[in-house]
C-alpha beads as a LAMMPS data file, in Angstrom:
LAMMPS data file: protein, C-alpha beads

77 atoms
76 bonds

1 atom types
1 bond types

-500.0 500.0 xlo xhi
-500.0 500.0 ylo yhi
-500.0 500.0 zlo zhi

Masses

1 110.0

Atoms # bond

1 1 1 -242.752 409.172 -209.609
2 1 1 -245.933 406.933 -208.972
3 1 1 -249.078 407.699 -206.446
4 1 1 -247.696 406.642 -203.063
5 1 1 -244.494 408.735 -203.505
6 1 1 -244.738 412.882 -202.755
7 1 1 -242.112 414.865 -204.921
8 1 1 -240.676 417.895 -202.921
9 1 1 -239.060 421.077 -203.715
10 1 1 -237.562 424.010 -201.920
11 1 1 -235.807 426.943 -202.497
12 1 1 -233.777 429.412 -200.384
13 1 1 -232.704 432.771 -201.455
14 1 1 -229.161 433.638 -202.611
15 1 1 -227.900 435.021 -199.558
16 1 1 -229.089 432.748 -197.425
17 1 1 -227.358 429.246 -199.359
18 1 1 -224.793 427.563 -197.566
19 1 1 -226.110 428.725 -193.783
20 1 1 -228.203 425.332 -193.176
21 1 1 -231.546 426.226 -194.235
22 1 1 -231.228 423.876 -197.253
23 1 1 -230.955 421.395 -194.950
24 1 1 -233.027 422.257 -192.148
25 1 1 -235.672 422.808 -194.593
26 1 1 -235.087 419.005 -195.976
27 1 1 -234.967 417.843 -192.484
28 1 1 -238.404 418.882 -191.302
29 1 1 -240.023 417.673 -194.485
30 1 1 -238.191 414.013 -194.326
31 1 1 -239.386 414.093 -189.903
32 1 1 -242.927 415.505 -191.358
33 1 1 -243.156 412.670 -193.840
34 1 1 -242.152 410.196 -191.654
35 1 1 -244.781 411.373 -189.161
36 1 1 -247.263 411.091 -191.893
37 1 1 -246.434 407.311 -192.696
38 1 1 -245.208 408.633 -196.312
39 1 1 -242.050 405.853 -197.108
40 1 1 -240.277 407.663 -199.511
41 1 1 -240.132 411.151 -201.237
42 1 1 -238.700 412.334 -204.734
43 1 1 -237.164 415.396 -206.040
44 1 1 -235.776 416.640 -209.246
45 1 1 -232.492 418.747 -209.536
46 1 1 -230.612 419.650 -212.116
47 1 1 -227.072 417.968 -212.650
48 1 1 -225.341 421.259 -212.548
49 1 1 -227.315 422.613 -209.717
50 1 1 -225.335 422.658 -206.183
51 1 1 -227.911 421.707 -204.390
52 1 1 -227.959 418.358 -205.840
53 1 1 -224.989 417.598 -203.199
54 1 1 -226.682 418.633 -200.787
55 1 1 -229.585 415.829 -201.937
56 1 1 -227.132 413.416 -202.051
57 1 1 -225.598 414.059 -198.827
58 1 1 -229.621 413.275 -197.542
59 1 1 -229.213 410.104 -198.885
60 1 1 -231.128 410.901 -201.964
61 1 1 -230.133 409.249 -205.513
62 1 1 -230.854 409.063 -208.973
63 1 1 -233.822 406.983 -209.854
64 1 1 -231.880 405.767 -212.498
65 1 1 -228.444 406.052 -214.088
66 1 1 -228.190 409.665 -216.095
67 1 1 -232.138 410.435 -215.893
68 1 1 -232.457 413.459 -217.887
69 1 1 -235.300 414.623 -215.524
70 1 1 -232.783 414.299 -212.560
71 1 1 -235.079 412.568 -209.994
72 1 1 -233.730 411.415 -207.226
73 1 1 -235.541 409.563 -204.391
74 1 1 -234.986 409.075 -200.633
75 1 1 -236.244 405.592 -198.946
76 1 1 -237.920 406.940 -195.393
77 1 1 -238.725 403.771 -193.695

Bonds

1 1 1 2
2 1 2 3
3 1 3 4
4 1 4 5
5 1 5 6
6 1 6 7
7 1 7 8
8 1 8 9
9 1 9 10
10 1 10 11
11 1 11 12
12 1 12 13
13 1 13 14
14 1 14 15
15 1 15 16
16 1 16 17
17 1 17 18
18 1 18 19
19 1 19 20
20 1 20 21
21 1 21 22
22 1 22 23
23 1 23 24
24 1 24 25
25 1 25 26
26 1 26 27
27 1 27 28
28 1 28 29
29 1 29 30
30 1 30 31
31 1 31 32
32 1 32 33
33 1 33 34
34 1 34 35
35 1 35 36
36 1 36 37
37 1 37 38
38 1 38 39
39 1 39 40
40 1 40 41
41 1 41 42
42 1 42 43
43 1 43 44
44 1 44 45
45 1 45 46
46 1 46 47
47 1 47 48
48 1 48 49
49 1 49 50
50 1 50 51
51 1 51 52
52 1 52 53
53 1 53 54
54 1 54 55
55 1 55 56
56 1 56 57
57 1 57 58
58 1 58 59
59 1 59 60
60 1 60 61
61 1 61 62
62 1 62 63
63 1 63 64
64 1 64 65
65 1 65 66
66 1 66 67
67 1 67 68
68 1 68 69
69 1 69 70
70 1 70 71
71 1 71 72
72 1 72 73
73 1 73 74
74 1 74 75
75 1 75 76
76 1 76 77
């Protein structure tokens, strides 16, 4: 993305998906960054990937309209 802006990425293993680590996971990154005085943080996801709703449910979104790197960002302060 640019220097002032961290990119992120987690993963969670199959059996777990869908129990709220995704999101817990998200959450204490986003409080941690926020701590930190980091304003916003990136990710890239697949379009196809499910966890993309998840992203967007965050408040995450595409960087721009039908990026083929699928970055999203999410504005912290």
């Amino acid at each position: 993305m640019d220097e002032e802006t961290p990119e992120v990425a987690i993963a969670v293993i199959e059996d777990q998906r869908a129990s709220g680590v995704g999101t817990a996971l998200m959450e204490a990154i986003h409080a941690r960054a926020r701590e930190n005085g980091i304003a916003r943080i990136s990710l890239s996801v697949d379009r196809e990937n499910p966890a993309r709703r998840l992203y967007e449910r965050l408040g995450y979104v595409d960087v721009e309209p039908n990026d083929e790197n699928g970055r999203m960002i999410l504005e912290l302060a």
